[in-house]
mmCIF file of the N, C-alpha and C atoms, coordinates in Angstrom:
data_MODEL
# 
_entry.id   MODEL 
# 
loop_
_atom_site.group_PDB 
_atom_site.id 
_atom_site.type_symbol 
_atom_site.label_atom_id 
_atom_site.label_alt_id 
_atom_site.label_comp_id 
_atom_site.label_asym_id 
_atom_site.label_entity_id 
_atom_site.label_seq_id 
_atom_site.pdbx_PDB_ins_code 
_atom_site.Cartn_x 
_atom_site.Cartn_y 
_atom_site.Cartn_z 
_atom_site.occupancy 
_atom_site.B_iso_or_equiv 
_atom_site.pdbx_formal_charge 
_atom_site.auth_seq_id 
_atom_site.auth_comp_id 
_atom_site.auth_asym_id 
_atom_site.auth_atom_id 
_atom_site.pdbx_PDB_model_num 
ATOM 1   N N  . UNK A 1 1  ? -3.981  -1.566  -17.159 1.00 0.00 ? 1  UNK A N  1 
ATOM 2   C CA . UNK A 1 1  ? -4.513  -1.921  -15.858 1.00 0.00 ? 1  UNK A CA 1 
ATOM 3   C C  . UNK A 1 1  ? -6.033  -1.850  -15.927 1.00 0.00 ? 1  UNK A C  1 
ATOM 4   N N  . UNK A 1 2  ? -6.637  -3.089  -15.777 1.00 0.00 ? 2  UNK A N  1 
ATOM 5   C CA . UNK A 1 2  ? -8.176  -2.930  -15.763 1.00 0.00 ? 2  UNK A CA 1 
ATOM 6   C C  . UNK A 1 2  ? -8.338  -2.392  -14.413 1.00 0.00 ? 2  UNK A C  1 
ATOM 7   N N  . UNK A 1 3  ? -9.478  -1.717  -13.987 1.00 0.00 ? 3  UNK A N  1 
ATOM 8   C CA . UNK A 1 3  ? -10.394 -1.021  -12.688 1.00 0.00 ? 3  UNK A CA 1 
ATOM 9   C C  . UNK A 1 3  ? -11.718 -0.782  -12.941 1.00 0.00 ? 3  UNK A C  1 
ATOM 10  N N  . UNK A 1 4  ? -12.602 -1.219  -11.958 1.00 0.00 ? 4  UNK A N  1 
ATOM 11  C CA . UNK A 1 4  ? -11.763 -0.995  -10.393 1.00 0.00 ? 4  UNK A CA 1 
ATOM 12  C C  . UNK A 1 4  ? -10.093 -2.541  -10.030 1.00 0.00 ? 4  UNK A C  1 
ATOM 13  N N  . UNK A 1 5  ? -9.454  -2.274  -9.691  1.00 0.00 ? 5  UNK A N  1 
ATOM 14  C CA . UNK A 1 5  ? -9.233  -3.395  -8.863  1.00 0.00 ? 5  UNK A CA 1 
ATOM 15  C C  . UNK A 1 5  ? -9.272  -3.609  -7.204  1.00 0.00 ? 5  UNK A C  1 
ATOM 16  N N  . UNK A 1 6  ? -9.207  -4.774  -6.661  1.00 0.00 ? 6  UNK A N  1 
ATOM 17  C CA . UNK A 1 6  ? -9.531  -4.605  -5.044  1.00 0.00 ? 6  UNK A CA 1 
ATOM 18  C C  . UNK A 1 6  ? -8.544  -5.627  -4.545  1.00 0.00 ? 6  UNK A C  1 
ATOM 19  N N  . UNK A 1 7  ? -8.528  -5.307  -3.270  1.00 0.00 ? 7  UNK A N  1 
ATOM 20  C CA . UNK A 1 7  ? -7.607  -5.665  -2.308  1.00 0.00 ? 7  UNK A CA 1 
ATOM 21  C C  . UNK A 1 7  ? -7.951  -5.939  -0.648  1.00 0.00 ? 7  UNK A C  1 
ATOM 22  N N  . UNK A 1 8  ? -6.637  -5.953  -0.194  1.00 0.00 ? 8  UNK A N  1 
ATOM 23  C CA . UNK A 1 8  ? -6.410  -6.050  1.066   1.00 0.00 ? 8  UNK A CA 1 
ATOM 24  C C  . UNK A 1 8  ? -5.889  -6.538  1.735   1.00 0.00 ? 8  UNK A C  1 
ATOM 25  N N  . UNK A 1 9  ? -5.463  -6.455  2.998   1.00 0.00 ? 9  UNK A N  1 
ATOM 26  C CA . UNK A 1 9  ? -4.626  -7.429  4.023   1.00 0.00 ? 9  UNK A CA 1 
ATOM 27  C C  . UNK A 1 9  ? -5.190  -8.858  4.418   1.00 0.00 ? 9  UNK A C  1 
ATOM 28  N N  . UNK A 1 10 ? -3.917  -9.466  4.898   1.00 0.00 ? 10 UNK A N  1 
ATOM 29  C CA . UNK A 1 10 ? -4.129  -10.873 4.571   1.00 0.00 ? 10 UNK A CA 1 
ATOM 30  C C  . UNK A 1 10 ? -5.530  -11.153 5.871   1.00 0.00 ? 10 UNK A C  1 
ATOM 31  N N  . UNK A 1 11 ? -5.004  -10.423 6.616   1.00 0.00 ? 11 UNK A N  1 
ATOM 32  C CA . UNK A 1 11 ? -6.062  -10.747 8.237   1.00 0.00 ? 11 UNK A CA 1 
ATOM 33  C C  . UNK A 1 11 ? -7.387  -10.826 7.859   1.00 0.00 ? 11 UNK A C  1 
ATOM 34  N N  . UNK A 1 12 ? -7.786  -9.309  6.550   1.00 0.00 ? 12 UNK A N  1 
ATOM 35  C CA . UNK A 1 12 ? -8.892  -9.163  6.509   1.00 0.00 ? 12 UNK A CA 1 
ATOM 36  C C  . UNK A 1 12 ? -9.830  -7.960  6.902   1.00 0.00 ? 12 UNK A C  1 
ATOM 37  N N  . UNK A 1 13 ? -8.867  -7.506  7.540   1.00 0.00 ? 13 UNK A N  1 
ATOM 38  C CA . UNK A 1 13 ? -9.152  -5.968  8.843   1.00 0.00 ? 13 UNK A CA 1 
ATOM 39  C C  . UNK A 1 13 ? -9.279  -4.837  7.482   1.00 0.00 ? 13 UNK A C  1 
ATOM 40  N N  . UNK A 1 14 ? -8.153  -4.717  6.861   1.00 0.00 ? 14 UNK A N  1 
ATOM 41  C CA . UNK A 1 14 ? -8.884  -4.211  5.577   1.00 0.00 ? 14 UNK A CA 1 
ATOM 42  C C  . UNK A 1 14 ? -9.268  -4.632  4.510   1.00 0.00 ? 14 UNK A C  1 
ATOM 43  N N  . UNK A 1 15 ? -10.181 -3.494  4.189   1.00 0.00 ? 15 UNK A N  1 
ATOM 44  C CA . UNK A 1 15 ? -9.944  -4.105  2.235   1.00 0.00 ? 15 UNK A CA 1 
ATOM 45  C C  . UNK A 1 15 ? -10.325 -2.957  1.544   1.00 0.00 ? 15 UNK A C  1 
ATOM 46  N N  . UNK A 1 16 ? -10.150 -2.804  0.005   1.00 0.00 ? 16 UNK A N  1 
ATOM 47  C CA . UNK A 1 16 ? -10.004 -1.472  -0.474  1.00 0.00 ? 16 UNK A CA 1 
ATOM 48  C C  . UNK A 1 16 ? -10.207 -1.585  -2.208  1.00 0.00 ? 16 UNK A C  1 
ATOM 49  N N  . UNK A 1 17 ? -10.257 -0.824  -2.824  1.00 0.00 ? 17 UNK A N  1 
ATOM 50  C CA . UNK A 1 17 ? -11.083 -0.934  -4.137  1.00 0.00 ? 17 UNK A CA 1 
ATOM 51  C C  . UNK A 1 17 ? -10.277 0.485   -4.807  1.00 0.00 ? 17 UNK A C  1 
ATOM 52  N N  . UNK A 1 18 ? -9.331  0.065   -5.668  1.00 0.00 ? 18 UNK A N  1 
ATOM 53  C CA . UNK A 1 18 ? -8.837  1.374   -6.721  1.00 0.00 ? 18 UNK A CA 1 
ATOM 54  C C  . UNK A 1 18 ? -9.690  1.702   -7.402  1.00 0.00 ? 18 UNK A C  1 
ATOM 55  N N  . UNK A 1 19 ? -10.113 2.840   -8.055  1.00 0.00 ? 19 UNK A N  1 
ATOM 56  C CA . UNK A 1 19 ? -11.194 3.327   -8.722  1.00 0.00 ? 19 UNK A CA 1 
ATOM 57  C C  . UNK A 1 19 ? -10.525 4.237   -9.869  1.00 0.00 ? 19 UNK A C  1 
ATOM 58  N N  . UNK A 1 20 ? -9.075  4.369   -9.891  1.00 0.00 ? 20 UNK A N  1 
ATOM 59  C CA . UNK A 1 20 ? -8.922  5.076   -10.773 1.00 0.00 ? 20 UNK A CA 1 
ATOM 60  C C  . UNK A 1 20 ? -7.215  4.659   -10.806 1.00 0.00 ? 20 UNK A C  1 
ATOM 61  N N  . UNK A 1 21 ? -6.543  5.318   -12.179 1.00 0.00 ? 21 UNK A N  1 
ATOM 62  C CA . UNK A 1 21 ? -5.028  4.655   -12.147 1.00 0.00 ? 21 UNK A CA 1 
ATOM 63  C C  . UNK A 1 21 ? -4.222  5.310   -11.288 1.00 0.00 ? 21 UNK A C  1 
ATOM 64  N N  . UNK A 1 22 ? -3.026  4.650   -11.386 1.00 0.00 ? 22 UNK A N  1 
ATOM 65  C CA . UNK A 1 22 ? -2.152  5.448   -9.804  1.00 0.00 ? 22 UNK A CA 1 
ATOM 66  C C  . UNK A 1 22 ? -1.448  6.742   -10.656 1.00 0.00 ? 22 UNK A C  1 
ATOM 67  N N  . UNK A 1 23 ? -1.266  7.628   -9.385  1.00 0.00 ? 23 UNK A N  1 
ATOM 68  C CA . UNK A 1 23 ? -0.887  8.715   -10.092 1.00 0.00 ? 23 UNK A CA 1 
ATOM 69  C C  . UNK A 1 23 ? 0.803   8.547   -10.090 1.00 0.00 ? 23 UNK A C  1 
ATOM 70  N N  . UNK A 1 24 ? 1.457   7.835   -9.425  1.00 0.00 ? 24 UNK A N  1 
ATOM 71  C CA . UNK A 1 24 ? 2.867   7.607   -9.187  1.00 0.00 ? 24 UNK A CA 1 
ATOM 72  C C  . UNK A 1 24 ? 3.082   6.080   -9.071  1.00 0.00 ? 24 UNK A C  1 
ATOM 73  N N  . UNK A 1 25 ? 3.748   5.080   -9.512  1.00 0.00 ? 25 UNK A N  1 
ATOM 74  C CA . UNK A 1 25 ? 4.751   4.126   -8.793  1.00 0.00 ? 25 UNK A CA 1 
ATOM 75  C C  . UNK A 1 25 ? 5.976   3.857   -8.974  1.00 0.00 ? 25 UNK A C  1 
ATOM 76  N N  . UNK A 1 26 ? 6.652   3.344   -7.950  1.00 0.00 ? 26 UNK A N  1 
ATOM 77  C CA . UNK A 1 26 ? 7.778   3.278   -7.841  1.00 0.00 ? 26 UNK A CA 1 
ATOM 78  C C  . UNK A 1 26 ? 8.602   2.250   -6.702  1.00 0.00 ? 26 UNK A C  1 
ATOM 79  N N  . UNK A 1 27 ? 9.528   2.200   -7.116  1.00 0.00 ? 27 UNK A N  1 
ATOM 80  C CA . UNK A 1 27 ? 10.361  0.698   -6.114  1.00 0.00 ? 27 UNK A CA 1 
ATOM 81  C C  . UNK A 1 27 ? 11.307  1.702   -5.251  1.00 0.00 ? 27 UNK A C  1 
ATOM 82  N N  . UNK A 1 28 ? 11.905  1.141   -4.451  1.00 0.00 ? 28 UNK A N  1 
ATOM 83  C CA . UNK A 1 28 ? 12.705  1.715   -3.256  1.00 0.00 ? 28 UNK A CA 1 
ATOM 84  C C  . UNK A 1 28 ? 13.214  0.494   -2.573  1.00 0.00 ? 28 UNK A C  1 
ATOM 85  N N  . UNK A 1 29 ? 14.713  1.153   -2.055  1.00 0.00 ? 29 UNK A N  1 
ATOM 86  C CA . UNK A 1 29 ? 15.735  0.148   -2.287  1.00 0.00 ? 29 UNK A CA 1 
ATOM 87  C C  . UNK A 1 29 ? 16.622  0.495   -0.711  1.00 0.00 ? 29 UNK A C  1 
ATOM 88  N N  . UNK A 1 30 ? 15.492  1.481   -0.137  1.00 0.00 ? 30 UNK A N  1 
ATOM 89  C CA . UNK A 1 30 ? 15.891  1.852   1.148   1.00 0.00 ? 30 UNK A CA 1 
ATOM 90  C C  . UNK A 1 30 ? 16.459  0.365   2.463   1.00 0.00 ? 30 UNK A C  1 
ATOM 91  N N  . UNK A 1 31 ? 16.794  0.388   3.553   1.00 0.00 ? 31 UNK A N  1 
ATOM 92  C CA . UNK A 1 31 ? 17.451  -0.731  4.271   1.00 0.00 ? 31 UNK A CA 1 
ATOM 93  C C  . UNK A 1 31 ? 16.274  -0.505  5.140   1.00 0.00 ? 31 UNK A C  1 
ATOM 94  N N  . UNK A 1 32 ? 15.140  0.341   5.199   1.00 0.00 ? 32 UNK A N  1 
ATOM 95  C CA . UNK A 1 32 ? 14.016  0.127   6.063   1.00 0.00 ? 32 UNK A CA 1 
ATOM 96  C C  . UNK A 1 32 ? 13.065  -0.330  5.168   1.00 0.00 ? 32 UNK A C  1 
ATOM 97  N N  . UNK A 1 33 ? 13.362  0.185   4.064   1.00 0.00 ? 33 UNK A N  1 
ATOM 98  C CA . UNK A 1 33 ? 11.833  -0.675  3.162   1.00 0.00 ? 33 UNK A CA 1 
ATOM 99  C C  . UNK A 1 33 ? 12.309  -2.063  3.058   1.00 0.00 ? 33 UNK A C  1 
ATOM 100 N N  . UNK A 1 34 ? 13.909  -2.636  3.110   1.00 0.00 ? 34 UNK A N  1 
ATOM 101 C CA . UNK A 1 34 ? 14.212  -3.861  2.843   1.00 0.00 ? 34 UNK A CA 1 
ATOM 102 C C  . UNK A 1 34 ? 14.149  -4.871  4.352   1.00 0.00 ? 34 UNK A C  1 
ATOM 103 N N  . UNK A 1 35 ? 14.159  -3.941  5.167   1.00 0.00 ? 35 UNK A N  1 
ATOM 104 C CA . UNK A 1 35 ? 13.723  -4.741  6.662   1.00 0.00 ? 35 UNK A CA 1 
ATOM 105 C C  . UNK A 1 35 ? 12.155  -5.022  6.304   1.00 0.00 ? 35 UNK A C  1 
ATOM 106 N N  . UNK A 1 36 ? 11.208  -4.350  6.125   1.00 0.00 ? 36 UNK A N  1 
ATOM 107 C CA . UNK A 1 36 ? 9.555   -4.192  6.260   1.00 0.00 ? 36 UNK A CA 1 
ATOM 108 C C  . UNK A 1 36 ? 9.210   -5.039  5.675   1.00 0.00 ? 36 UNK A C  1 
ATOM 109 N N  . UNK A 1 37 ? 9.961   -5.586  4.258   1.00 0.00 ? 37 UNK A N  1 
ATOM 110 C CA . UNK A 1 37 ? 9.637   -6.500  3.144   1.00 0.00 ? 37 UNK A CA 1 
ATOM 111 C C  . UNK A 1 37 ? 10.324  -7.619  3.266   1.00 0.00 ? 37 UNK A C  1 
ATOM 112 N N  . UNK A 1 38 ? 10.963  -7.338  3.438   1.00 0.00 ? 38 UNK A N  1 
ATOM 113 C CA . UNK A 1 38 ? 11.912  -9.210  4.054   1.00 0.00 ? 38 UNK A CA 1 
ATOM 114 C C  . UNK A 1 38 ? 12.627  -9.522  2.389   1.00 0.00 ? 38 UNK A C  1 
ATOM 115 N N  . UNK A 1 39 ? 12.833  -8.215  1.746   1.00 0.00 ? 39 UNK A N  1 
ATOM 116 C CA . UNK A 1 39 ? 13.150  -8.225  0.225   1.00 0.00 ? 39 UNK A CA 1 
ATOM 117 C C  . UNK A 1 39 ? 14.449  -7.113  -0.105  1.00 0.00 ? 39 UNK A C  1 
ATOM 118 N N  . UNK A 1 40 ? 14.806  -6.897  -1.150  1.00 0.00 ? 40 UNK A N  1 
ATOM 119 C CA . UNK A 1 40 ? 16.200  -6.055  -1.448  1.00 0.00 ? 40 UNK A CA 1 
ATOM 120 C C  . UNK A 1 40 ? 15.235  -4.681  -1.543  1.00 0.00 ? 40 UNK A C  1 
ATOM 121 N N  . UNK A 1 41 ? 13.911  -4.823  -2.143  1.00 0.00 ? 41 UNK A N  1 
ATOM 122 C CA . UNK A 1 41 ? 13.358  -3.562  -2.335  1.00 0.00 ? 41 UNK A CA 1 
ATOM 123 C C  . UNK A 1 41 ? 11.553  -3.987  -2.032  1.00 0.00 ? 41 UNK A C  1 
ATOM 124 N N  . UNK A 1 42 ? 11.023  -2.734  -1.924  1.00 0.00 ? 42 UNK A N  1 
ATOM 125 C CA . UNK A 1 42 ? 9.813   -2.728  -2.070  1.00 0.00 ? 42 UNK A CA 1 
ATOM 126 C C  . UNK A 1 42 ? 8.997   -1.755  -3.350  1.00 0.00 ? 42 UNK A C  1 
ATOM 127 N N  . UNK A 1 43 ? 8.007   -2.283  -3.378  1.00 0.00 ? 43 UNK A N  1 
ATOM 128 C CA . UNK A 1 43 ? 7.137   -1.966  -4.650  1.00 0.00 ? 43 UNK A CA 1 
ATOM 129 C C  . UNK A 1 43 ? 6.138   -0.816  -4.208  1.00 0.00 ? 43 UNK A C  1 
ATOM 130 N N  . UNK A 1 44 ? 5.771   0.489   -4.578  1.00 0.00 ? 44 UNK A N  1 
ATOM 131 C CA . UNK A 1 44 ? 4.518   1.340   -3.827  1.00 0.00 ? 44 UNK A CA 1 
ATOM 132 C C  . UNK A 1 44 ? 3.848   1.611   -4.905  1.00 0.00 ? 44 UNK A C  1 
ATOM 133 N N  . UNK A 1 45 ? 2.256   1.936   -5.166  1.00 0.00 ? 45 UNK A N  1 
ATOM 134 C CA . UNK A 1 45 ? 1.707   2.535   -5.971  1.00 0.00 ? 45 UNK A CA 1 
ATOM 135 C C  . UNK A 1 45 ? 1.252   3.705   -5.217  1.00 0.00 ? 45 UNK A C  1 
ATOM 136 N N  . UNK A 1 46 ? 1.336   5.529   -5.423  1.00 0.00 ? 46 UNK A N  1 
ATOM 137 C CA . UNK A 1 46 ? 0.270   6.696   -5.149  1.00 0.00 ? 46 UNK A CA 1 
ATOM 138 C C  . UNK A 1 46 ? -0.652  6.655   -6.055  1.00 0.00 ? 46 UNK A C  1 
ATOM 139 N N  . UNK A 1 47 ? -1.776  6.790   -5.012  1.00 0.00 ? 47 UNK A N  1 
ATOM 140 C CA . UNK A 1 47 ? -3.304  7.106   -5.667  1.00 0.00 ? 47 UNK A CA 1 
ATOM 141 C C  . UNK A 1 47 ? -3.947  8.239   -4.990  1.00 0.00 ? 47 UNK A C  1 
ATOM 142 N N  . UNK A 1 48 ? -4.996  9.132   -5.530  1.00 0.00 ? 48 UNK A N  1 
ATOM 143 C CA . UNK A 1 48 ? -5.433  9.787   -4.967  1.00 0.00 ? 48 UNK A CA 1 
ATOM 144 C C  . UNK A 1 48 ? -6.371  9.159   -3.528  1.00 0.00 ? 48 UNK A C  1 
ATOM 145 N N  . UNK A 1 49 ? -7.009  9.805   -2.640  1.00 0.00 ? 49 UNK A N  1 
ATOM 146 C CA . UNK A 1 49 ? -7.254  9.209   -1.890  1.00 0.00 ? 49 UNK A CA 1 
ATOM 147 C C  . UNK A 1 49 ? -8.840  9.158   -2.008  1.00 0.00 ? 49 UNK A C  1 
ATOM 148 N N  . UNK A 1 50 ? -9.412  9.838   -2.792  1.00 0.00 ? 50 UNK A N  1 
ATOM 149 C CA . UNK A 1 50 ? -10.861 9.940   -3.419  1.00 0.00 ? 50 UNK A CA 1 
ATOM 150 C C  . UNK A 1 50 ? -11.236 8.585   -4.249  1.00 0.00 ? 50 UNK A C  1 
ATOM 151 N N  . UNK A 1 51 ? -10.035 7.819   -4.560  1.00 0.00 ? 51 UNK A N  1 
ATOM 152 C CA . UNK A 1 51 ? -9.842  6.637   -6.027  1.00 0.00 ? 51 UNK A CA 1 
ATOM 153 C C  . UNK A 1 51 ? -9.229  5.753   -4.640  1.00 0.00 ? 51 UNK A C  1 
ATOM 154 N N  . UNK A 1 52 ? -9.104  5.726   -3.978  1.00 0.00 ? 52 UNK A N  1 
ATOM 155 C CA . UNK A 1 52 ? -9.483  4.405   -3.303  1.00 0.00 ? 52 UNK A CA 1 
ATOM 156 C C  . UNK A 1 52 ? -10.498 4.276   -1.436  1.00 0.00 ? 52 UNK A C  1 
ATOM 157 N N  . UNK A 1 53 ? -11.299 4.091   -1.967  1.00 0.00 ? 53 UNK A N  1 
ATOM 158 C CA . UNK A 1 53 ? -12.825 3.886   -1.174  1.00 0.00 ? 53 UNK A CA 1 
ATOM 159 C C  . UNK A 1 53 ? -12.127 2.726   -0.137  1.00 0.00 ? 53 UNK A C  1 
ATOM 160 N N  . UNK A 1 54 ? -12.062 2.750   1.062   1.00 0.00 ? 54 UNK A N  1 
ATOM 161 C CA . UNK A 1 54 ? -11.882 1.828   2.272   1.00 0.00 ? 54 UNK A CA 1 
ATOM 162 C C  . UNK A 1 54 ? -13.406 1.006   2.531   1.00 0.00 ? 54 UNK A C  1 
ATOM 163 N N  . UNK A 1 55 ? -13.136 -0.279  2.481   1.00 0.00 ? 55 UNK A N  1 
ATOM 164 C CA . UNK A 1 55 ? -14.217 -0.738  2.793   1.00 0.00 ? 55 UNK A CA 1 
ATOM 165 C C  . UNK A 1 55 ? -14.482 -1.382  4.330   1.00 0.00 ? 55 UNK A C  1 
ATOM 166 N N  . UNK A 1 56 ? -13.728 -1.561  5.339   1.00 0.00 ? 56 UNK A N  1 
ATOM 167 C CA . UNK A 1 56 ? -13.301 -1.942  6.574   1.00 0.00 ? 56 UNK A CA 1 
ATOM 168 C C  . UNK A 1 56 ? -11.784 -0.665  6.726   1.00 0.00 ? 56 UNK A C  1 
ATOM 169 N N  . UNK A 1 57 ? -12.007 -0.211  8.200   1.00 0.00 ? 57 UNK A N  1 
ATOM 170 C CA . UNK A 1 57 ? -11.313 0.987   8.471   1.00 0.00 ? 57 UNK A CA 1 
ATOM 171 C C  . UNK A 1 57 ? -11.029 0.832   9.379   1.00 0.00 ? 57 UNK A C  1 
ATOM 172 N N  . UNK A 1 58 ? -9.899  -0.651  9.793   1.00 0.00 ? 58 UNK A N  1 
ATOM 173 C CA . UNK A 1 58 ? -9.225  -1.032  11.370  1.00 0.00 ? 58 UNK A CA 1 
ATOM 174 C C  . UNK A 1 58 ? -7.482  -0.588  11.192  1.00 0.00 ? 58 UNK A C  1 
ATOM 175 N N  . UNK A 1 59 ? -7.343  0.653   10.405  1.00 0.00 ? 59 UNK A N  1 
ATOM 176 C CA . UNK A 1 59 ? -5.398  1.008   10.390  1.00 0.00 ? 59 UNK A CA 1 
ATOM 177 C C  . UNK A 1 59 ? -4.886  1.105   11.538  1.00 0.00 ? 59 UNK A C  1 
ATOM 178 N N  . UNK A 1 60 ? -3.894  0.797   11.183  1.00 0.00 ? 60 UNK A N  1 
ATOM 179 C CA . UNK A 1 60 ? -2.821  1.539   12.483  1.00 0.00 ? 60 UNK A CA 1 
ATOM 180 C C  . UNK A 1 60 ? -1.644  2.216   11.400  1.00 0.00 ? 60 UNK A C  1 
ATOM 181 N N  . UNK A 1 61 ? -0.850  2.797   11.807  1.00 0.00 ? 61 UNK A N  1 
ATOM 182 C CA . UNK A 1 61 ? 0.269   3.742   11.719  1.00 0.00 ? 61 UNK A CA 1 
ATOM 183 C C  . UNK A 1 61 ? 1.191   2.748   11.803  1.00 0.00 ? 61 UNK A C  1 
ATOM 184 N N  . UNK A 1 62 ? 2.115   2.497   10.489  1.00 0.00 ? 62 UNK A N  1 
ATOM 185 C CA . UNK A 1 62 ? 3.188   1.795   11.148  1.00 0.00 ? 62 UNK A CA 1 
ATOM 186 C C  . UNK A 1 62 ? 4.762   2.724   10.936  1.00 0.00 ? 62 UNK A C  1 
ATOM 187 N N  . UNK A 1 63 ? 5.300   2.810   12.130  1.00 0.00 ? 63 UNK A N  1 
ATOM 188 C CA . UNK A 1 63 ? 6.423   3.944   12.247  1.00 0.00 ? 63 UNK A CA 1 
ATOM 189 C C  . UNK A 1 63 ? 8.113   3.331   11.907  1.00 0.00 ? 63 UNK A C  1 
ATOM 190 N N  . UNK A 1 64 ? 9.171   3.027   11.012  1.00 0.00 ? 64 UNK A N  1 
ATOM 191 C CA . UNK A 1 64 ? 9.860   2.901   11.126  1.00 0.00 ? 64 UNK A CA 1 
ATOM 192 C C  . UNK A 1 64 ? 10.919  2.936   12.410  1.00 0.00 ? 64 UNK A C  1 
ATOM 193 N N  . UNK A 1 65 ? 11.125  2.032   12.725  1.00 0.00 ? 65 UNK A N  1 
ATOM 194 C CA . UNK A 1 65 ? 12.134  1.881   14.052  1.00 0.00 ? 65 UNK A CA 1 
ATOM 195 C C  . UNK A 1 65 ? 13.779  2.943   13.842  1.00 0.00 ? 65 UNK A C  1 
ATOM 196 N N  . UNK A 1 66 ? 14.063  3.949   14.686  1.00 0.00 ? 66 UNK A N  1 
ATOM 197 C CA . UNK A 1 66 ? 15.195  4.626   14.751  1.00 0.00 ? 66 UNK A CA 1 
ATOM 198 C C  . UNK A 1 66 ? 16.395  4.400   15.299  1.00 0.00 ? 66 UNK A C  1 
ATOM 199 N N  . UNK A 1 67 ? 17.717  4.015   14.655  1.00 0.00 ? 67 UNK A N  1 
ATOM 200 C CA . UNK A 1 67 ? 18.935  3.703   14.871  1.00 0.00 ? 67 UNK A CA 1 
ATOM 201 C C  . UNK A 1 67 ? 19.420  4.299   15.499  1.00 0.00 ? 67 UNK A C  1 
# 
């Protein structure tokens, strides 16, 4: 993995810059990660939060819906 690499949402509201490798990834095959993704699974990378620098800082919280 070359780095930095950079990113962000499609809107634009963020964007963000890895600075260092992830300390964890992993797929998940959960029926809420497969609602969120419109997919059988989703993909996550953990990074520390020091190794990725926010460059626009408009988040929101997004909360899984309860059955």
């Amino acid at each position: 993995m070359r780095l930095p690499q950079s990113g962000g949402c499609l809107c634009g509201a963020v964007r963000y810059e890895i600075t260092q490798p992830p300390l964890v990834t992993y797929t998940c095959h959960c029926t809420t990660c497969q609602r969120l993704t419109g997919s059988a699974f989703s993909s996550a990378v953990l990074v520390a939060a020091e190794a990725l620098p926010l460059r626009r800082r408009r988040l929101a919280v997004l909360r899984a819906a309860r059955r």
